[in-house]
N, C-alpha and C positions, 0 to 999 in steps of 0.2 A: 594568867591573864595575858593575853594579844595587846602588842600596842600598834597602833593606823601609822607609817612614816610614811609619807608620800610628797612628791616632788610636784607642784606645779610649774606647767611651761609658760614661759615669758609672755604668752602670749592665749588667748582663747580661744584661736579660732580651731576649730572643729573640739564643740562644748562637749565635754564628758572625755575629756581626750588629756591625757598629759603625759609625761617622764615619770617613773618611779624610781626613787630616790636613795639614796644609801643604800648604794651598791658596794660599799668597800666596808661591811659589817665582820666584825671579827669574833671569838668568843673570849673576850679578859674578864677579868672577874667583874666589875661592875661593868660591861659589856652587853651589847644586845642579843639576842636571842636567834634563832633562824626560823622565828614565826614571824618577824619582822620582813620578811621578804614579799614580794610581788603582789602589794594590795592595788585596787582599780581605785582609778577615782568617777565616782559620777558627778555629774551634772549639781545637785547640792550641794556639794564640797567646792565647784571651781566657784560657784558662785558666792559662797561663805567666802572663798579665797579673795575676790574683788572687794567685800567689805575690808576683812582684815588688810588689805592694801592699803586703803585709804587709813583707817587708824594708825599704821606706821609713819605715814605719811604726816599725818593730824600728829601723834607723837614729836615725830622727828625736828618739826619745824620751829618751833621757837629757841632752837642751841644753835650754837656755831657750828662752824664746819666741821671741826675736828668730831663732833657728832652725828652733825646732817648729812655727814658724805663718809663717815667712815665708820669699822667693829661692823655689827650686829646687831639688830632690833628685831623683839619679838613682841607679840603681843597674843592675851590666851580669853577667851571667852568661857566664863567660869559658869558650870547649871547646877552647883550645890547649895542646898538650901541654907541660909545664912551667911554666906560668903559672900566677898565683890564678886559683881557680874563679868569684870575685867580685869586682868595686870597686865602691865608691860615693861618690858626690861630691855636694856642697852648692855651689850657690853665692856664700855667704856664707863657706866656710870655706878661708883659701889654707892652711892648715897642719894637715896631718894632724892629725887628732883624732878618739878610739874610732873611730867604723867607716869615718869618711870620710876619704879620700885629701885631700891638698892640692892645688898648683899643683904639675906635674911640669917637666923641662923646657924646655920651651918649644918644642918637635919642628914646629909647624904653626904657618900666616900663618892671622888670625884678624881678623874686622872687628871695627867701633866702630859696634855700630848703639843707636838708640837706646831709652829703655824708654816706659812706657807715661806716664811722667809728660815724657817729649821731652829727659828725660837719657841723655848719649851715655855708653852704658858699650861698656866691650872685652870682647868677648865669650870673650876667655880665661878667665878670671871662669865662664864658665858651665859648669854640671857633667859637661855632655859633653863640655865640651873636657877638664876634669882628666881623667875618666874613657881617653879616649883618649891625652891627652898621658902619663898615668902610665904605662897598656899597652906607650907606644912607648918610654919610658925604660927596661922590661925586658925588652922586645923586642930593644932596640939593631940591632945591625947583622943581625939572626937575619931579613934579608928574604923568606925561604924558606918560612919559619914558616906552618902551613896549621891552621885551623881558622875555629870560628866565634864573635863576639861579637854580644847582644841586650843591647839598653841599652835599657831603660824609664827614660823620665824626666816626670814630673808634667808640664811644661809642651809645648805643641807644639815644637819644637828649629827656633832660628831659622836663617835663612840661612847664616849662620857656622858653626855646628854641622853643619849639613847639609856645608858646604867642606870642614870638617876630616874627617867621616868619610871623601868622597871624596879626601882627601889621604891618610890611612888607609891606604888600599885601593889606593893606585897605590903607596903606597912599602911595601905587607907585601901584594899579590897573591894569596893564596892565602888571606888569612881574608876570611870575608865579615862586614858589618855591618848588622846592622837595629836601627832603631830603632825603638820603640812609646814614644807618648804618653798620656797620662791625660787627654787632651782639656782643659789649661788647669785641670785640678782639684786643687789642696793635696791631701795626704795629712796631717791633721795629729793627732798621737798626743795622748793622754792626759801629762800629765808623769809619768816613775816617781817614786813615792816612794821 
């Protein structure tokens, strides 16, 4: 099974147009694949991309700053029958809170890669992992289960994310996963008053 990673650019203009993303793919053992390379985006996907915007946004906005302006926020549009139509994960938050899911658990092997300041974090932590670890906690044993999951998440989804989708997909076959990025860009709201 092929997983969709693609980068959208900051911006829309020239529709059907964007970056593609996870370019520094490697092969580790929960690692991505090198089918994972040079998908196109068309025109339905940027514009999916503009909804899923806004729900980050919708998300993000009733927490403090240390949420609203910083980590990771993903959010996945779910087409399996019986399941939430949505999740959304932070990664900053392991405990359910308003719209984001927590740490689910613990369904997938998940690296310790480092961040950009050369601190090793676990990238269970990261919001596509909640995002998928929570799907497969409701999933449970339903291996049969056929549809489709698109997880937009603000940053490009590292290595380990990339593992666990493909871990995903071998142990539930029949959904496919794509994932779309914001090309590295916050989504950061207004606070609600």
């Amino acid at each position: 099974a092929s997983v969709m990673a693609v980068s959208i650019a900051s911006t829309f203009a020239g529709m059907g147009k964007a970056n593609v993303g996870n370019q520094y793919l490697s092969s580790k053992l929960v690692g991505p694949t090198s089918a994972w390379k040079g998908y196109l985006v068309n025109e339905k996907t940027v514009q999916q991309a503009a909804a899923f915007r806004q729900q980050v946004l919708d998300a993000r906005a009733p927490f403090s700053q240390n949420i609203r302006k910083m980590g990771n926020a993903a959010v996945a549009q779910i087409d399996i029958p019986g399941m939430p139509k949505t999740l959304a994960a932070h990664s900053r938050i392991d405990k359910a809170e308003k719209s984001f899911v927590g740490k689910g658990g613990g369904n997938f092997t998940y690296e310790t890669i480092k961040n950009s300041d050369g601190n090793p974090i676990p990238r269970n932590l990261d919001s596509e992992y909640k995002i998928l670890d929570n799907l497969a906690d409701k999933l449970g044993a339903n291996i049969t289960a056929k549809g489709k999951v698109t997880i937009f998440t603000e940053r490009v989804a590292c290595d380990s994310c990339l593992g666990v989708v493909e871990q995903f997909q071998k142990k539930y076959p029949g959904v496919k996963v794509e994932v779309i990025d914001n090309n590295n860009i916050l989504l950061i709201p207004r606070r609600l008053k």
